[in-house]
BAMITI-614068 format. One record per atom (N, C-alpha, C): x, y, z; residue in one letter. Coordinates in pm, whole numbers, padded with zeros to 5 digits, always signed. Layout:
# BAMITI-614068
XYZA/...
END
This chain:
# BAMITI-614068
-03308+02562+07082X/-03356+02528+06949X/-03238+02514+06855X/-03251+02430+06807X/-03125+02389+06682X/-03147+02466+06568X/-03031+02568+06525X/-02975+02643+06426X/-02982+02605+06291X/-03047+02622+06250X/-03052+02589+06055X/-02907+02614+05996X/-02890+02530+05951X/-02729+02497+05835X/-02778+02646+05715X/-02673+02699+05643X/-02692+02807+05575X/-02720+02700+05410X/-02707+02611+05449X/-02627+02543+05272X/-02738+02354+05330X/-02783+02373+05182X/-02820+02241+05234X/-02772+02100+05297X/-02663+02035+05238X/-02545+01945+05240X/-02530+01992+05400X/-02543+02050+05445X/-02532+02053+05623X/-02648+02077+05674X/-02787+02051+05630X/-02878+02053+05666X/-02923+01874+05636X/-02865+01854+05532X/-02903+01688+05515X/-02807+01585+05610X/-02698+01671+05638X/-02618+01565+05756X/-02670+01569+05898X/-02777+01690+05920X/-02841+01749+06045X/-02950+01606+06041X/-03023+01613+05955X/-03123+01477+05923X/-03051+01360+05915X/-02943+01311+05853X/-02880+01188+05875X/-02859+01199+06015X/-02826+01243+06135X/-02795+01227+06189X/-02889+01255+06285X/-02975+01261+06282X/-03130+01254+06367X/-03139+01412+06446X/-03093+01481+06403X/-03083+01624+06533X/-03201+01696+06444X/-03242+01681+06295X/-03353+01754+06262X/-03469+01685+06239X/-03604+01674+06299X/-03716+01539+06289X/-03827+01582+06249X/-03839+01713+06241X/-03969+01779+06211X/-03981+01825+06081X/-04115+01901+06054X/-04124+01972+05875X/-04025+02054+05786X/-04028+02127+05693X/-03948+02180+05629X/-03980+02226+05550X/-04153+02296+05559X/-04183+02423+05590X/-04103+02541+05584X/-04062+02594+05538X/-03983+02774+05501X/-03808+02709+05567X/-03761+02558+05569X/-03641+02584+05560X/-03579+02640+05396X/-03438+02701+05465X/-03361+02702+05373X/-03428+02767+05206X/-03506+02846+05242X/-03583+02941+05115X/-03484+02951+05006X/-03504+02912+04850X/-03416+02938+04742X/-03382+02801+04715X/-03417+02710+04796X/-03316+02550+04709X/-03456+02482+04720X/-03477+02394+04630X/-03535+02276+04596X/-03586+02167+04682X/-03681+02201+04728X/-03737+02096+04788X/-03796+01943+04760X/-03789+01825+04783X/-03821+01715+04717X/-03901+01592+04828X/-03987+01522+04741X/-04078+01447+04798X/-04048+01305+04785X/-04040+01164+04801X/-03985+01078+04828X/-04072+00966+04829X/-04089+00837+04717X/-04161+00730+04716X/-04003+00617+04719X/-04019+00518+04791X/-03907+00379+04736X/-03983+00250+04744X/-03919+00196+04620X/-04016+00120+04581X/-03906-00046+04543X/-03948-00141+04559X/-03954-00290+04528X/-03867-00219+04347X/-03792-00348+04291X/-03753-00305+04129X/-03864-00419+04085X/-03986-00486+04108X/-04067-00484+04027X/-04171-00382+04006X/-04210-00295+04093X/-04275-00164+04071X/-04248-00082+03994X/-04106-00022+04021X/-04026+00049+04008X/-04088+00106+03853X/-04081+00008+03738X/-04127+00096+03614X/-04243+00155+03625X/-04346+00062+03647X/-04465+00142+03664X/-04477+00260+03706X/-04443+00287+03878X/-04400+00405+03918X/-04364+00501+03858X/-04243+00469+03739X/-04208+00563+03687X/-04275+00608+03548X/-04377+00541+03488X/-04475+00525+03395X/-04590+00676+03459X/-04580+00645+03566X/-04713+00706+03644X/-04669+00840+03639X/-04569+00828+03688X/-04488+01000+03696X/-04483+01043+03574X/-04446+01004+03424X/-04418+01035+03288X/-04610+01068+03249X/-04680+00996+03282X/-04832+01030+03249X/-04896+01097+03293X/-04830+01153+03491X/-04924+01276+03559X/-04853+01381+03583X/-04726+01452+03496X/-04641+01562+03535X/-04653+01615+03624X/-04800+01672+03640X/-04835+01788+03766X/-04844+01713+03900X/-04875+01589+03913X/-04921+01574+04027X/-04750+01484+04090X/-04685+01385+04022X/-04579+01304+03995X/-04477+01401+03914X/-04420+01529+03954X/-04293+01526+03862X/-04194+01529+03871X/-04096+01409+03791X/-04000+01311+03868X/-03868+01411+03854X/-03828+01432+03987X/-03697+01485+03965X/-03578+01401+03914X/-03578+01262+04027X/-03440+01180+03977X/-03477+01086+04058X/-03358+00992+04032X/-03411+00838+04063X/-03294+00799+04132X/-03279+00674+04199X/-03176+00624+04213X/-03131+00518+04098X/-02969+00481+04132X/-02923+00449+03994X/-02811+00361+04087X/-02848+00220+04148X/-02832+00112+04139X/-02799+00126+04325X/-02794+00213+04400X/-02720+00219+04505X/-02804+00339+04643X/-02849+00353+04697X/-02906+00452+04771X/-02814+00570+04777X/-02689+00614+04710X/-02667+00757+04722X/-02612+00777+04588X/-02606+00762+04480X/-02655+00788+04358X/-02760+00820+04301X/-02784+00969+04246X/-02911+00939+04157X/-02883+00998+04019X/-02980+01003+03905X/-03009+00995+03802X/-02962+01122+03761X/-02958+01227+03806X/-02917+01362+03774X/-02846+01390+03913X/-02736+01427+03894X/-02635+01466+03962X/-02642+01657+04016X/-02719+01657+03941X/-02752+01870+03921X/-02826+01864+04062X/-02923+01751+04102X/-02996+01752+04199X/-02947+01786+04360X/-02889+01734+04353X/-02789+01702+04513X/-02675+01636+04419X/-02522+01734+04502X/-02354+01662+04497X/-02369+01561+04527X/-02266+01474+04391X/-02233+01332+04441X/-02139+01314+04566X/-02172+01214+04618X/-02065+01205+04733X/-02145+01272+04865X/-02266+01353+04872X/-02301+01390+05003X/-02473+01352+04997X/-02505+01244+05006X/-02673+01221+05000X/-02685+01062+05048X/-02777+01054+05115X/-02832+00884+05144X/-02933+00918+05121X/-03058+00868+05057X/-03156+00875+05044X/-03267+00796+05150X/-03154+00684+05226X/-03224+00652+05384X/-03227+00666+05461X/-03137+00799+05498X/-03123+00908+05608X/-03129+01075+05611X/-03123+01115+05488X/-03167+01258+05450X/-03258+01314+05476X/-03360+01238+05496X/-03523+01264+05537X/-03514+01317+05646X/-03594+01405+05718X/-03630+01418+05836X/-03687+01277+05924X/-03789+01245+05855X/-03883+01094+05893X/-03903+01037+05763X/-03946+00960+05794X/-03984+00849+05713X/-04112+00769+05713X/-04226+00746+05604X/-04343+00680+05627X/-04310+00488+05573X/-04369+00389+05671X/-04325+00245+05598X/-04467+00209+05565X/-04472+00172+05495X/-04538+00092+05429X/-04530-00055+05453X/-04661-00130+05485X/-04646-00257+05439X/-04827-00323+05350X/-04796-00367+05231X/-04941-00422+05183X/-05041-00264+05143X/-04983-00183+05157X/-05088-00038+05157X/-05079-00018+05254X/-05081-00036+05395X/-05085+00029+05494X/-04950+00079+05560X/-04999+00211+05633X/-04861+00263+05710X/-04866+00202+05823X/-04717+00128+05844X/-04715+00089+06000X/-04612+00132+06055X/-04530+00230+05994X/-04459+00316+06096X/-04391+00399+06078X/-04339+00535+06161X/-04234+00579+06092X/-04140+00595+06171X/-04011+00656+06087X/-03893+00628+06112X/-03817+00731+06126X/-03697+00738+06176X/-03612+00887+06126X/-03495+00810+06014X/-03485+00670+05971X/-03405+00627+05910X/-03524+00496+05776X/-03450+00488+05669X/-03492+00347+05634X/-03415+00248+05597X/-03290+00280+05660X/-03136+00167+05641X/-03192+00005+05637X/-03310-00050+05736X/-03305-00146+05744X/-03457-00205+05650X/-03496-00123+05622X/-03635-00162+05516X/-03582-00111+05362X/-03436-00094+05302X/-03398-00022+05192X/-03371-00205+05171X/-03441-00320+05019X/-03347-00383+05019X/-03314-00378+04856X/-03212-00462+04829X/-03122-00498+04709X/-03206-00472+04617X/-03169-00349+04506X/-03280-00366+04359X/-03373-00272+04427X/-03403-00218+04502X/-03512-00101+04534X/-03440+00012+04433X/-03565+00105+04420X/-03565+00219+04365X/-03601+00333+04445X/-03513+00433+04484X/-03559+00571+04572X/-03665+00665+04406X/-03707+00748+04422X/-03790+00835+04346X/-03803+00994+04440X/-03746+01063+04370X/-03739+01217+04381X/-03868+01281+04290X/-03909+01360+04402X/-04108+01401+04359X/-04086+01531+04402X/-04123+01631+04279X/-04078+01797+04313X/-04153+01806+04405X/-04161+01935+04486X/-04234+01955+04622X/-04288+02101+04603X/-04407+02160+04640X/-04441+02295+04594X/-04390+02363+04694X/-04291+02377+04801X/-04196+02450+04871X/-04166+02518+04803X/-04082+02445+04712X/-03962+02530+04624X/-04041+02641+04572X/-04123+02683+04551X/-04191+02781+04519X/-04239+02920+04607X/-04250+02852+04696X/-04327+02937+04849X/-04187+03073+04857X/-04050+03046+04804X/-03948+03181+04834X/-04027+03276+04725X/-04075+03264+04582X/-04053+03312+04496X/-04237+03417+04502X/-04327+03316+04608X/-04448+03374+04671X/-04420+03481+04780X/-04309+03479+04814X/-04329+03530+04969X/-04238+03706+04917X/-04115+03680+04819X/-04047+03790+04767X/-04162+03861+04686X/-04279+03830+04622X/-04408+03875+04528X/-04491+03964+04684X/-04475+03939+04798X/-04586+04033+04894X/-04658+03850+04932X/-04686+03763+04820X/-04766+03686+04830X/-04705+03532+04991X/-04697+03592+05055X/-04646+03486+05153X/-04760+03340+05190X/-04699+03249+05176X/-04767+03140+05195X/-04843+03123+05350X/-04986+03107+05431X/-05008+03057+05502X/-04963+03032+05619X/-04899+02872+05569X/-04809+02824+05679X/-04709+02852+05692X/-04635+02956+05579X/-04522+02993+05620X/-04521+03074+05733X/-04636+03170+05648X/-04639+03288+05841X/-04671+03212+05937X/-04752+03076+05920X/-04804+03063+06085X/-04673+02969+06137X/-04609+02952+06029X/-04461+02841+06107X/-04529+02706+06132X/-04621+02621+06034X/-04675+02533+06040X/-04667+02441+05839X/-04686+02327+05893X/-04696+02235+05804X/-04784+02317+05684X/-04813+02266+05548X/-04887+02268+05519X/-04986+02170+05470X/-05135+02252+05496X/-05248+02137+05466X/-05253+02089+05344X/-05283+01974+05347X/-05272+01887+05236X/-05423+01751+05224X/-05478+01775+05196X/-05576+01693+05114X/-05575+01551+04992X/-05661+01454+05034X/-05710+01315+04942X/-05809+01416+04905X/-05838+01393+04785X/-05930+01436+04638X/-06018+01341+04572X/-06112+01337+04506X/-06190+01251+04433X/-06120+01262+04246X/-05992+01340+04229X/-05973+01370+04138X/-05844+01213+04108X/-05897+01139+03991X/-05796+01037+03996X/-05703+01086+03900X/-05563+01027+03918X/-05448+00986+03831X/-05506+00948+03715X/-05441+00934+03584X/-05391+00895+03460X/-05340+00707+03492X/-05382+00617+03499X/-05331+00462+03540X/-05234+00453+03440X/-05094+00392+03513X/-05012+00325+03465X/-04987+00194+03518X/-04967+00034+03491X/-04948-00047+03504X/-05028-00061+03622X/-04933-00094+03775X/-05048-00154+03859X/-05195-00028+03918X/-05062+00104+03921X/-05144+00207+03961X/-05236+00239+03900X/-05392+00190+03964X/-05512+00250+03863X/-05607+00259+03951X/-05674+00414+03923X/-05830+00426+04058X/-05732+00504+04155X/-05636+00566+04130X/-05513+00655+04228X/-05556+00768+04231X/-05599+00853+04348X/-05630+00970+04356X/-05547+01056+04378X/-05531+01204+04348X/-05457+01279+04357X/-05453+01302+04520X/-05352+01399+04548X/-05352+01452+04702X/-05287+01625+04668X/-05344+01702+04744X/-05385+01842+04711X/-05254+01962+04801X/-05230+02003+04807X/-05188+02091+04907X/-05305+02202+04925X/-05286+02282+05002X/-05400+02413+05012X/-05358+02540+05057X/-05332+02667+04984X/-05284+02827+05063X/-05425+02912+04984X/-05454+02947+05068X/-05550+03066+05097X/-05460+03181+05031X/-05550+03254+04959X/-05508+03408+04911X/-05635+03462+04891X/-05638+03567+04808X/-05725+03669+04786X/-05787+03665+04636X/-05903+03645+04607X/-05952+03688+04488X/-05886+03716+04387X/-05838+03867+04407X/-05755+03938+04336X/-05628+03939+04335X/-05545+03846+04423X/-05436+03811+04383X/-05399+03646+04353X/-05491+03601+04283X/-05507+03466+04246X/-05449+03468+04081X/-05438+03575+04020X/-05368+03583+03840X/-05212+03552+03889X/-05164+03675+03982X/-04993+03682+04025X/-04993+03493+04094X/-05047+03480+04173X/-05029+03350+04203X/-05003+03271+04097X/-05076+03206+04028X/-05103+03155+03923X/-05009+03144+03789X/-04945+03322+03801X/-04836+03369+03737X/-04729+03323+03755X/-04648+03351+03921X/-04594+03306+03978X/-04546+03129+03954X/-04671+03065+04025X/-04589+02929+04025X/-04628+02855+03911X/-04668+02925+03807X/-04673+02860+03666X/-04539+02804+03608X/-04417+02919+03646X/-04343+02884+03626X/-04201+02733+03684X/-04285+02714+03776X/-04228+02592+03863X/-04293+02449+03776X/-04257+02421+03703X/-04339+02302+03620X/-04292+02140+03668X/-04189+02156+03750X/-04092+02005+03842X/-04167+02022+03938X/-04186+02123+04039X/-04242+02121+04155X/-04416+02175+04157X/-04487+02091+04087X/-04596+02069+04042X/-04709+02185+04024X/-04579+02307+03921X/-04667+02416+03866X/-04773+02540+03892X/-04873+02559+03865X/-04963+02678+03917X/-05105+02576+03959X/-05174+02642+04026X/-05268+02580+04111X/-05357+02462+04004X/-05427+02395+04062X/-05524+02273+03945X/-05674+02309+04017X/-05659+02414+04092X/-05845+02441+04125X/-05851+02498+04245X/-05932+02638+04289X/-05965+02720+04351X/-06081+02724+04402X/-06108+02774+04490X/-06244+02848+04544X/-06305+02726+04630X/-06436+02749+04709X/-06497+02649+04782X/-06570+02555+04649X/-06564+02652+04608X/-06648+02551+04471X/-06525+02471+04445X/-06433+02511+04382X/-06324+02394+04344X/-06281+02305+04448X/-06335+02299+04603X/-06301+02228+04674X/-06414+02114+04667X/-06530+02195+04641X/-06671+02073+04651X/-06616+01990+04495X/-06560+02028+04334X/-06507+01953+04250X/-06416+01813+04309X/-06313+01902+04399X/-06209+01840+04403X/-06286+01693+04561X/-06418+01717+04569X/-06439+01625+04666X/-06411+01635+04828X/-06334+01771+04855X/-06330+01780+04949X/-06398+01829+05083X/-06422+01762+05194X/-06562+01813+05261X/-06521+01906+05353X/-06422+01914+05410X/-06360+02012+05563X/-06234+02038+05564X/-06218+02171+05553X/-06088+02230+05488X/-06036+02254+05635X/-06120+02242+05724X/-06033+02239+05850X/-05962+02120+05909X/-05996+02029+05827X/-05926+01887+05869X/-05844+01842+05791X/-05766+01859+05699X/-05696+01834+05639X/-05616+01660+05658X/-05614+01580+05580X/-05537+01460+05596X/-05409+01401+05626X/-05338+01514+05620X/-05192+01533+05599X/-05163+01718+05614X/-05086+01691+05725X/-05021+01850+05771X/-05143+01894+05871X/-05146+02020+05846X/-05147+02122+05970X/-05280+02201+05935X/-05394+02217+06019X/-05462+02334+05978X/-05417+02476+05995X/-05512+02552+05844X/-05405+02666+05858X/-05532+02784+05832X/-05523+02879+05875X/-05612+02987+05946X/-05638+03028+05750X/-05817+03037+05728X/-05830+03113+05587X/-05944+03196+05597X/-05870+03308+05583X/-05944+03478+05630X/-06099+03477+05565X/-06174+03581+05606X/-06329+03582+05535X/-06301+03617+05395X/-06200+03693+05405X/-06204+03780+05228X/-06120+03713+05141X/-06046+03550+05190X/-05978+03474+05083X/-06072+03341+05067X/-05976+03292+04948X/-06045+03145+04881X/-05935+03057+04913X/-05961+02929+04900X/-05863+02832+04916X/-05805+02764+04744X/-05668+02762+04804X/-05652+02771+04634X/-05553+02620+04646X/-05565+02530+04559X/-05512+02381+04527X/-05412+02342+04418X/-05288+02331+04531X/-05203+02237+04400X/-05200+02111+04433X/-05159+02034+04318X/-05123+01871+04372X/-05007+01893+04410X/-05015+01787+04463X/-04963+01776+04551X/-04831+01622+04599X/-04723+01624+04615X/-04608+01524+04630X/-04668+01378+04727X/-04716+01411+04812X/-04798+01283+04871X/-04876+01191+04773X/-04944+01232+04687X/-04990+01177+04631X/-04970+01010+04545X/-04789+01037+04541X/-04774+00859+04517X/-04751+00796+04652X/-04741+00851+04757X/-04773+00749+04870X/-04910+00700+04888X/-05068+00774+04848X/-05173+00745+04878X/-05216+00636+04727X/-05119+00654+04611X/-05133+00570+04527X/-05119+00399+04573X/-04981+00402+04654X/-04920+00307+04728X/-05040+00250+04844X/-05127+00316+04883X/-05204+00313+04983X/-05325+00206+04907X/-05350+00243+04760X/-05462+00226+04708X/-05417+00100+04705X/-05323+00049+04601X/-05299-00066+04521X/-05178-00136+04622X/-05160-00101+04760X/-05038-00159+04825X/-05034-00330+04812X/-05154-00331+04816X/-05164-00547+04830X/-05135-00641+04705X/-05074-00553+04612X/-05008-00602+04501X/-04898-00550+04501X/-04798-00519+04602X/-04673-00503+04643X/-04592-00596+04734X/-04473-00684+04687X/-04431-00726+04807X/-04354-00653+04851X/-04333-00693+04953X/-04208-00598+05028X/-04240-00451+05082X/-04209-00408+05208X/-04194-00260+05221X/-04172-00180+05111X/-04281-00068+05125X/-04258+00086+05036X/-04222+00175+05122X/-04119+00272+05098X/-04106+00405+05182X/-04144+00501+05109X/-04216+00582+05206X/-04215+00758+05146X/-04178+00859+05269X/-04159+00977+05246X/-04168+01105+05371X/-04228+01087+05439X/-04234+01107+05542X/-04354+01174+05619X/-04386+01318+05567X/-04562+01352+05532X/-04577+01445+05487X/-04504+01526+05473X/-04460+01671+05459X/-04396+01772+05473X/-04249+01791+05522X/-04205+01672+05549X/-04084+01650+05598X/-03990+01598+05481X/-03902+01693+05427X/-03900+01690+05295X/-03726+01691+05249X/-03675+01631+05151X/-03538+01645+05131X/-03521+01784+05040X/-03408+01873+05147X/-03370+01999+05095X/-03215+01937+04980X/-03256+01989+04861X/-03180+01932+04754X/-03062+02080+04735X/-02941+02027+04625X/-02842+02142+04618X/-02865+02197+04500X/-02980+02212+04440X/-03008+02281+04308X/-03115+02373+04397X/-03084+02509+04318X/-03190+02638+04330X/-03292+02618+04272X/-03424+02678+04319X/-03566+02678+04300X/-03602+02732+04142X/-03470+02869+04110X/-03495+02942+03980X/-03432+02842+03857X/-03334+02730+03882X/-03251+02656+03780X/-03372+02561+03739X/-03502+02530+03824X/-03611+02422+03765X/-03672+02490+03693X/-03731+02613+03688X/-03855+02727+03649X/-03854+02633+03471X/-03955+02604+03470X/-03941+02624+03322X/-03850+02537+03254X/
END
């Protein structure tokens, strides 16, 4: 089994270089995890319209800034060590709305005038759950996490309109649903404290079988807990999904949960 890098910047050359392909899930606890849309530069504003109108569900870390290893805030990841078409673990392509494949690279679907987009990830949060007693799910089971399509739509910006959110899901306890709540309230980049709880907030949120999840992993939820919902970073890929046939050109995003570990700490976003 291949050895986790202590420092991210050697965990993102592990992914450029194809030796890491899977989730990222409880890597590297304490740094910043990030979610990943690239887009055509006629999209591109909209996109970023969408993110400025749905904070919680879209909140934009950084952008690229004319070149695939430049971005918009430098605090994010060191200049000089990032591709944004090989950092990924995988990669989802897009063509017209639909996925037709993925990748461990997107060197050859990145073209001239595209825009990468950095989408906080509720990882970054899961160290600051797990030091509280409150350990995430899939962290103990060493699995993805489940993630859910919702009947709950987006805020429309330009083309994106009729865009549904996409959910993540960790099970806790009744009574420790305030500390939760407490907890990742303070993560407001990596999309904040939960947006709806309980089986009831799952029948709101439209969802029919919490054992099937759309994206990620099923994950074991005890008799004496509830299922508790954040939005979730997928969510502008299933936007992309909705309105793809008014896109030319390839869109990239992550593959679910397979996520870019960034060089900023989880506590420098809080707030």
């Amino acid at each position: 089994m291949l050895a986790i890098p202590k420092f991210p910047e050697e965990f993102r050359k592990l992914c450029r270089e194809e030796l890491h392909t899977s989730h990222t899930s409880g890597i590297l606890p304490g740094y910043v995890q990030a979610n990943l849309l690239i887009l055509p530069a006629e999209e591109a504003e909209d996109f970023r319209d969408l993110c400025f109108r749905n904070p919680v569900a879209c909140p934009l870390l950084a952008h690229t800034v004319g070149d695939p290893n430049t971005l918009s805030n430098s605090a994010i990841i060191k200049e000089g060590t990032f591709d944004i078409r090989a950092d990924f673990p995988k990669y989802n392509i897009y063509e017209k709305g639909s996925l037709v494949e993925q990748k461990l690279n997107c060197r050859d679907e990145w073209g001239a005038g595209y825009v990468g987009f950095l989408i906080g990830c509720s990882y970054s949060f899961e160290r600051a759950l797990s030091q509280a007693g409150l350990p995430p799910r899939n962290v103990v089971e060493k699995k993805n996490v489940a993630m859910f399509k919702t009947s709950k739509m987006l805020d429309p910006a330009g083309i994106f309109i009729e865009c549904p959110y996409v959910v993540s899901m960790r099970p806790y306890k009744t009574q420790d649903l305030p500390k939760v709540r407490e907890i990742t309230r303070e993560f407001r980049l990596t999309h904040g404290e939960p947006i709806d709880w309980g089986y009831d907030g799952a029948e709101r949120l439209g969802i029919e079988d919490l054992q099937s999840p759309e994206y990620g992993d099923s994950i074991t939820i005890a008799d004496d807990e509830i299922p508790v919902f954040w939005a979730c970073g997928v969510t502008p890929q299933l936007a992309v999904e909705t309105v793809g046939h008014l896109i030319n050109g390839p869109v990239i995003g992550h593959t679910p949960g397979h996520m870019l570990v960034c060089d900023i700490k989880d506590e420098n976003i809080c707030n």
